[in-house]
N, CA, C and O atoms as CSV, one atom per row, in Angstrom:
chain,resi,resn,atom,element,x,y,z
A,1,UNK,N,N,-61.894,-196.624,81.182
A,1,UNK,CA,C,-60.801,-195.985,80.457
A,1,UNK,C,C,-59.998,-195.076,81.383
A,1,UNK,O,O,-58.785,-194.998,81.191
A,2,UNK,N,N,-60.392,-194.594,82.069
A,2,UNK,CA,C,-60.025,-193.208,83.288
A,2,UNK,C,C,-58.951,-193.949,84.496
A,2,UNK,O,O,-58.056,-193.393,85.133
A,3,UNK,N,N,-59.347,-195.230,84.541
A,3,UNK,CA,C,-58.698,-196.006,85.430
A,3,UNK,C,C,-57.289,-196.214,85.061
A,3,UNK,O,O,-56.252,-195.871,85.630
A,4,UNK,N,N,-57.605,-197.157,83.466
A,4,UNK,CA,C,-56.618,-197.626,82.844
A,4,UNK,C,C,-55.013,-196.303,82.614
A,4,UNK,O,O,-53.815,-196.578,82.668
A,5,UNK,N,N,-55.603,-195.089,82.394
A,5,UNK,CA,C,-55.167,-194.092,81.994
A,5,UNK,C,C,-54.628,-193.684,83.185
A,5,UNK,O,O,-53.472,-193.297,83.017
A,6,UNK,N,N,-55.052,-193.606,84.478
A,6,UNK,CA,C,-54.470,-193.378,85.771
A,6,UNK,C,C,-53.245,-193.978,86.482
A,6,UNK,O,O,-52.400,-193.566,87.276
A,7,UNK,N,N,-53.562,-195.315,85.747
A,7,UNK,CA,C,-52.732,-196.503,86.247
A,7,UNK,C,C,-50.927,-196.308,85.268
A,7,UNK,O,O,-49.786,-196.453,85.706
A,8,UNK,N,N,-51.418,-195.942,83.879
A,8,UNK,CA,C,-50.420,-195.562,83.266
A,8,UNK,C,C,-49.359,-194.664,83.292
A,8,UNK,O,O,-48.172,-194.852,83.026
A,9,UNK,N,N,-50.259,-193.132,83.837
A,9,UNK,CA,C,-49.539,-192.197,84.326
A,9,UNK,C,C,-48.889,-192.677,85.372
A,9,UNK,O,O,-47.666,-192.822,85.379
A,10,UNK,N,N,-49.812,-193.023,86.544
A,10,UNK,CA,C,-48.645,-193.499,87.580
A,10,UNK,C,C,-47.884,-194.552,87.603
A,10,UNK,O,O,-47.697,-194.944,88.754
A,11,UNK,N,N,-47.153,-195.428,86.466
A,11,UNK,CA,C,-46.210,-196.100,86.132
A,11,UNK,C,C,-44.976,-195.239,85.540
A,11,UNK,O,O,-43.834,-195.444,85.949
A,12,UNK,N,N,-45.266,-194.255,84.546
A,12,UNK,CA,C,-44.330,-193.740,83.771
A,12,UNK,C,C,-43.603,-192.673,85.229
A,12,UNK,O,O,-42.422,-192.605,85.567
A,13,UNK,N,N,-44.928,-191.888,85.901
A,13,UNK,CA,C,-43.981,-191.277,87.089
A,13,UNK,C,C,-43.271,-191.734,88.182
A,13,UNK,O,O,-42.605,-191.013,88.926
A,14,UNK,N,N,-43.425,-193.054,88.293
A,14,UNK,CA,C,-42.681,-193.642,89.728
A,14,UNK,C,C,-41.760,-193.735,89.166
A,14,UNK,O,O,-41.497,-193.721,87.964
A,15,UNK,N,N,-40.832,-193.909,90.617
A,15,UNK,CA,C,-39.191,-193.958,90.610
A,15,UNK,C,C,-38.854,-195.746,90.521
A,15,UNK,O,O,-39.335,-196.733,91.078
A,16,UNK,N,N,-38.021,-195.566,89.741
A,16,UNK,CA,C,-37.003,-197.637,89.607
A,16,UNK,C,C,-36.178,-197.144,90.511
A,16,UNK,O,O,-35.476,-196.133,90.515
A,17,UNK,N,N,-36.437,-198.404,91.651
A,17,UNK,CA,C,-34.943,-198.760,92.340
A,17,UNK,C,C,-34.641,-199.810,92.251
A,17,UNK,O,O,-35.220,-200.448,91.371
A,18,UNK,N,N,-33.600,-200.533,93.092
A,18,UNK,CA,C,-32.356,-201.568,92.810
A,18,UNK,C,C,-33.471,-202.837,93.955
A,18,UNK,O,O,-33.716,-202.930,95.158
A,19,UNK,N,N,-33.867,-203.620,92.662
A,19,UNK,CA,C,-34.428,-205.094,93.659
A,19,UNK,C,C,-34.520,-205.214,94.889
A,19,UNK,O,O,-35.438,-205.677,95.566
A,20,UNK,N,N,-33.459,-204.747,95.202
A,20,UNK,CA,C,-32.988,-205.360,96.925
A,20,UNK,C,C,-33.265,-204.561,97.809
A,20,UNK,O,O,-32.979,-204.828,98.976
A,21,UNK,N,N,-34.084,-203.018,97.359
A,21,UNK,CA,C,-34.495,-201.913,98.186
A,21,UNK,C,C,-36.096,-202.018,98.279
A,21,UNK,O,O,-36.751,-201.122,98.812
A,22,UNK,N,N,-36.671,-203.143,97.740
A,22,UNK,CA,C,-37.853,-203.473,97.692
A,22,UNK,C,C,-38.386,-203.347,99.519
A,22,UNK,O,O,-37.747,-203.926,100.398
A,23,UNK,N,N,-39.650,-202.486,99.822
A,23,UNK,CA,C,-39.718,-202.857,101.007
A,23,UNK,C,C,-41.218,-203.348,101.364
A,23,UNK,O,O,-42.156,-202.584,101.133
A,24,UNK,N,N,-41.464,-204.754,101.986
A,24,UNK,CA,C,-42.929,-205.365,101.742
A,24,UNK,C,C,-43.973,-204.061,102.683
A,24,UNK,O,O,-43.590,-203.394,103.645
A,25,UNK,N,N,-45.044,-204.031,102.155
A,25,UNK,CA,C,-45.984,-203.355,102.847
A,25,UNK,C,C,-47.050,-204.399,103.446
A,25,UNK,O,O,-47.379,-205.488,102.977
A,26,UNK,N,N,-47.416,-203.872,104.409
A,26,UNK,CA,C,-49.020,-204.257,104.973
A,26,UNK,C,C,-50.093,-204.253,103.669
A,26,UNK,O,O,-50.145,-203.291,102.902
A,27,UNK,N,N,-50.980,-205.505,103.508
A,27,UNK,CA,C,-52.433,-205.219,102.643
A,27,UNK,C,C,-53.033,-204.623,103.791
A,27,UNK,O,O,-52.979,-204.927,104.983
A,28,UNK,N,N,-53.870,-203.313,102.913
A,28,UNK,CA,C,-54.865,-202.672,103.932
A,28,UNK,C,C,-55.972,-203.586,103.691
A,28,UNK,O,O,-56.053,-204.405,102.777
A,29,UNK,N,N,-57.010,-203.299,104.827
A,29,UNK,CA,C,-58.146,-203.770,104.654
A,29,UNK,C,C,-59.313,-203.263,103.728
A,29,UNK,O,O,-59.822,-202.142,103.745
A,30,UNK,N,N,-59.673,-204.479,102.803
A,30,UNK,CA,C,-60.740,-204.043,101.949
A,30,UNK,C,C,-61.624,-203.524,102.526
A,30,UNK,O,O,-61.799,-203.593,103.743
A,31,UNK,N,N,-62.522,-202.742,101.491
A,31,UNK,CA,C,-63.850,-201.627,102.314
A,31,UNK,C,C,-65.016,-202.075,101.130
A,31,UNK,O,O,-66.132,-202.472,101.464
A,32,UNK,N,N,-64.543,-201.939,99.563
A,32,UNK,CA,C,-65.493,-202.046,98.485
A,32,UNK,C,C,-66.038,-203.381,97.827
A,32,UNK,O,O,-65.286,-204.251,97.386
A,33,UNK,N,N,-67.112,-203.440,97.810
A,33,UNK,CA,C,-67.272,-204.865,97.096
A,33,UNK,C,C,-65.639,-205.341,96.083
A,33,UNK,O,O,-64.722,-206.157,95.986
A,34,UNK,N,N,-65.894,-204.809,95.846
A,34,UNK,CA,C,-64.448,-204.976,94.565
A,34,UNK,C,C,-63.200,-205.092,95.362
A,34,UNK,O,O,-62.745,-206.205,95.100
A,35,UNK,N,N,-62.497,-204.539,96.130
A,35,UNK,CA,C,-61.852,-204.861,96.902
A,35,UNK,C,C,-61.832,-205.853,97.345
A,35,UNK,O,O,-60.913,-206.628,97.078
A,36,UNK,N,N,-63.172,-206.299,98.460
A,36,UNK,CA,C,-63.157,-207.963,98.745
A,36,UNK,C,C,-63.162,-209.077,97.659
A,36,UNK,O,O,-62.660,-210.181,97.870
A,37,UNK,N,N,-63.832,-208.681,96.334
A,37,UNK,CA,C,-63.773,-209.921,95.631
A,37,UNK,C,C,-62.144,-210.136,94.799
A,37,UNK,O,O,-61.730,-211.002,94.028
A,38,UNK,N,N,-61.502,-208.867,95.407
A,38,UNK,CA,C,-60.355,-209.025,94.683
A,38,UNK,C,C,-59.390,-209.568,95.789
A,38,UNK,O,O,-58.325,-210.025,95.375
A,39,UNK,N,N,-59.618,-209.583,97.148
A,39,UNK,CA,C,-59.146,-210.326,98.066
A,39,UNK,C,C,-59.573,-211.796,98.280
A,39,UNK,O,O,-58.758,-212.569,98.784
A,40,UNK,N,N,-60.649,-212.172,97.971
A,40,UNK,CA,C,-60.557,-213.442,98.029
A,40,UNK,C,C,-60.724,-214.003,96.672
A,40,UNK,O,O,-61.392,-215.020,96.484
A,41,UNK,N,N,-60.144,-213.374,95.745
A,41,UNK,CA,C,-60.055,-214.245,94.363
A,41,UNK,C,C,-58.735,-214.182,94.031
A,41,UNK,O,O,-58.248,-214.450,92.933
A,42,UNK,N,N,-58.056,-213.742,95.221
A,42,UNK,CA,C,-56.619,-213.505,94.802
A,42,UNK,C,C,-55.422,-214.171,93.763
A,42,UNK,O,O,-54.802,-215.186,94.078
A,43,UNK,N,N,-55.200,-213.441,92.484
A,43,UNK,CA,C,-54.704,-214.286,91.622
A,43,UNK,C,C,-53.023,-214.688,91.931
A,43,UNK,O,O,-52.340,-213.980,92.670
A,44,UNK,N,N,-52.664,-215.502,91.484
A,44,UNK,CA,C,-51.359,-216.077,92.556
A,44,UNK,C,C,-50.880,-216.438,90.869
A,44,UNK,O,O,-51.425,-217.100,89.985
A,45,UNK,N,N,-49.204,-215.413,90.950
A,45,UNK,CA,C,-48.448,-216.169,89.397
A,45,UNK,C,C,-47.351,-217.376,90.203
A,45,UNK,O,O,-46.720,-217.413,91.259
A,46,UNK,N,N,-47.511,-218.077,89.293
A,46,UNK,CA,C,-46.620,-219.925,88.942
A,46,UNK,C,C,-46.118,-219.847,88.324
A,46,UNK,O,O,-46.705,-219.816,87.243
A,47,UNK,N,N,-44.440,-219.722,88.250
A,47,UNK,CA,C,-43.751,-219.856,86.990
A,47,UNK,C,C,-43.112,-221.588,86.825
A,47,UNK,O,O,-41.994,-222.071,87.007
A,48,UNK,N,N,-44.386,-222.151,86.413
A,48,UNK,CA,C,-43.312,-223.740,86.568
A,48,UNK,C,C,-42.485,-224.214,86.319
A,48,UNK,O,O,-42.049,-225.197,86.918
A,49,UNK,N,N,-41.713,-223.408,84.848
A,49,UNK,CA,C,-40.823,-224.076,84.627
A,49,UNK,C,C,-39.351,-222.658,84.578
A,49,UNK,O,O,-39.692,-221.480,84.471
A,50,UNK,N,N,-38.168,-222.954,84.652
A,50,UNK,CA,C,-37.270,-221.699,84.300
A,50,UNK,C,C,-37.518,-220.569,85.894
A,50,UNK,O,O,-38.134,-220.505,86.958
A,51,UNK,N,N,-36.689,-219.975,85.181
A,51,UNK,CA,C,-36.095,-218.530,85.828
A,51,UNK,C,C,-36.899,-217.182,85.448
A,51,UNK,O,O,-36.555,-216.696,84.371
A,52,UNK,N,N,-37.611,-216.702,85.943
A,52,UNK,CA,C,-38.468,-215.317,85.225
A,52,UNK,C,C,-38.319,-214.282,86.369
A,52,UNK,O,O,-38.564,-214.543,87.547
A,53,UNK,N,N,-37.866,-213.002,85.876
A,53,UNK,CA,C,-37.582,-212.115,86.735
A,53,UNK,C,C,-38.611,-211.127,86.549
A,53,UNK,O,O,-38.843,-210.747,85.402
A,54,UNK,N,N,-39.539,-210.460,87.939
A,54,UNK,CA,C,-40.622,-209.938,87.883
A,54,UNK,C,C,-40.291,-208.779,88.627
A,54,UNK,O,O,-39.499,-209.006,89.542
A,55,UNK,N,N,-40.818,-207.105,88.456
A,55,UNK,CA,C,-40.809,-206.376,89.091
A,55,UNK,C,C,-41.433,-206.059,90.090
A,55,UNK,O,O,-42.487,-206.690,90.006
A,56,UNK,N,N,-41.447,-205.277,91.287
A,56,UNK,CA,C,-41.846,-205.450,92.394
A,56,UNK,C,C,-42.752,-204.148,92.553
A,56,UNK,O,O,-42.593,-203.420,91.574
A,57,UNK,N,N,-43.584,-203.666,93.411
A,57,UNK,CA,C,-43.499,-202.323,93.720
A,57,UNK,C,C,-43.954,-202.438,95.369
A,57,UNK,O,O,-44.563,-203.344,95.937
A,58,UNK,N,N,-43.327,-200.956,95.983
A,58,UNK,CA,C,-43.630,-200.768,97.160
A,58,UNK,C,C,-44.709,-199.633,97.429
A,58,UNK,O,O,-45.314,-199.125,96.485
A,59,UNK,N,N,-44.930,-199.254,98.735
A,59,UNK,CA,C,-46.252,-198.879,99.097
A,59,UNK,C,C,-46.256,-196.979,98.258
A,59,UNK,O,O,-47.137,-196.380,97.642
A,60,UNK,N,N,-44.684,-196.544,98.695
A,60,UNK,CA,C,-44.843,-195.233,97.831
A,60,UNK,C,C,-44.704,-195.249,96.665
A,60,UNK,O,O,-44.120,-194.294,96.153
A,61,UNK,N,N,-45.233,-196.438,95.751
A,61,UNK,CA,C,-45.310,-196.764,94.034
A,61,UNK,C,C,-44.151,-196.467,93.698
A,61,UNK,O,O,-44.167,-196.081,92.529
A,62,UNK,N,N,-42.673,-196.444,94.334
A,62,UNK,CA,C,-41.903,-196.917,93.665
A,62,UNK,C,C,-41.388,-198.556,93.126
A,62,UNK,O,O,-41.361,-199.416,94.007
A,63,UNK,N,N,-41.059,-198.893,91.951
A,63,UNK,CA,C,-41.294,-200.227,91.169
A,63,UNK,C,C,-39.807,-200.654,91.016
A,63,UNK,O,O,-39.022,-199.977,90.351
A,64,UNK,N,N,-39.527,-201.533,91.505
A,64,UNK,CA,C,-37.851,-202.442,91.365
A,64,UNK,C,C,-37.929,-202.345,89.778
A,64,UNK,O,O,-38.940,-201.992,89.171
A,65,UNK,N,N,-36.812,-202.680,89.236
A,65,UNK,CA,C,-36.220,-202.826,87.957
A,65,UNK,C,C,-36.507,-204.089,87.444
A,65,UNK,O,O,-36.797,-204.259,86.260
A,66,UNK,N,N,-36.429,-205.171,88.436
A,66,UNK,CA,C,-36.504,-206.794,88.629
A,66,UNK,C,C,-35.029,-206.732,88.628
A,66,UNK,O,O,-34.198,-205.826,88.692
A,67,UNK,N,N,-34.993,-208.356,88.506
A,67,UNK,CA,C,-33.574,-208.695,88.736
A,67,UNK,C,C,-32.850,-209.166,87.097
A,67,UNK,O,O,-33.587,-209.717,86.279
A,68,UNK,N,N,-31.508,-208.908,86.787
A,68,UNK,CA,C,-30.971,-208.620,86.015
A,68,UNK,C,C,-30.978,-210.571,85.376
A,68,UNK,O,O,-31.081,-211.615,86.019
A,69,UNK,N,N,-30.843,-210.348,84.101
A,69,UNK,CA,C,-30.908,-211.702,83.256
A,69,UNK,C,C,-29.316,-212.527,83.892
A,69,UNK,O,O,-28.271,-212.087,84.371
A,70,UNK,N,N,-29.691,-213.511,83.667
A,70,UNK,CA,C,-28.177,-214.249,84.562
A,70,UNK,C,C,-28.357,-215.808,84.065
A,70,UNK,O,O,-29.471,-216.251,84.345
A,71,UNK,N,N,-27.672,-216.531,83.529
A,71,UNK,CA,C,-27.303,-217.989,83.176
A,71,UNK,C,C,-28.902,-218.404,82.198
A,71,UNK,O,O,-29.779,-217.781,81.600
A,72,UNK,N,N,-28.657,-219.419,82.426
A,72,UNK,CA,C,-29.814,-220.156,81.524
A,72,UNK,C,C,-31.391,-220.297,81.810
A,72,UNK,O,O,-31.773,-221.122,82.640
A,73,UNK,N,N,-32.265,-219.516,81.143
A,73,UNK,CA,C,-33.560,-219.595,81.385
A,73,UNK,C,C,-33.735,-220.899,82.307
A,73,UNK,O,O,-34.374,-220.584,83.311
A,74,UNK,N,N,-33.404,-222.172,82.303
A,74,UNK,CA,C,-33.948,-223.259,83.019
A,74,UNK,C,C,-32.842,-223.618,84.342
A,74,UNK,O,O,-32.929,-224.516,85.180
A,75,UNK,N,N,-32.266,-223.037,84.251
A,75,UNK,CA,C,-30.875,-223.372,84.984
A,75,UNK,C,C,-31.044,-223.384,86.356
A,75,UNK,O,O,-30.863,-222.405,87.080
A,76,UNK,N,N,-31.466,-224.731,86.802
A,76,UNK,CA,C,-31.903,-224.851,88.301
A,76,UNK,C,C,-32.926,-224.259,89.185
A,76,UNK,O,O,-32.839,-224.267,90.412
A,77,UNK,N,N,-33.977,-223.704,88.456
A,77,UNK,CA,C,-34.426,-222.813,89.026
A,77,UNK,C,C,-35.672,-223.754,89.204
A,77,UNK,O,O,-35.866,-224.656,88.389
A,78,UNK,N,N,-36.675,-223.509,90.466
A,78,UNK,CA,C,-37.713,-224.215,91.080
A,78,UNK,C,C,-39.068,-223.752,90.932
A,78,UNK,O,O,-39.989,-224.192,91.621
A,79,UNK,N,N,-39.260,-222.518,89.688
A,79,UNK,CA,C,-40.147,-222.009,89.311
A,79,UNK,C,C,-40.464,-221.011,90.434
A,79,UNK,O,O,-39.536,-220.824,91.220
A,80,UNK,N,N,-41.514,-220.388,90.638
A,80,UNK,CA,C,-42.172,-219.336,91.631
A,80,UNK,C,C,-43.031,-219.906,92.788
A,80,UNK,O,O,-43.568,-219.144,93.592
């Protein structure tokens, strides 16, 4: 519960910026059992079909907005 509750607060306090200020970080290296099994069970999202816009976050927990709705859910798009 303490986790879940941690994780929340620090969503409502990070800062939204603009998609395109997204900046990739380094994965540190795991240390905890849990860590490694969460590195090599790494869950990977597939959007197969359509256009789905996902938010990002960077290393100082600030979280992109995602990207803004635009033309037709299916509209050429090659999934994720």
């Amino acid at each position: 519960f303490g986790a879940l509750l941690a994780a929340l607060l620090t969503c409502v306090q990070a800062a939204s910026i603009p998609h395109d200020q997204v900046r990739p970080f380094a994965q540190r290296d795991p240390i905890t059992v849990s860590e490694k099994a969460a590195i090599k069970f790494n869950p990977q999202l597939t959007v197969s079909e359509g256009c789905h816009p996902y938010p990002a976050v960077q290393e100082d927990g600030a979280l992109s907005g995602g990207l803004k709705w635009s033309g037709k859910q299916d509209g050429e798009c090659k999934g994720s």
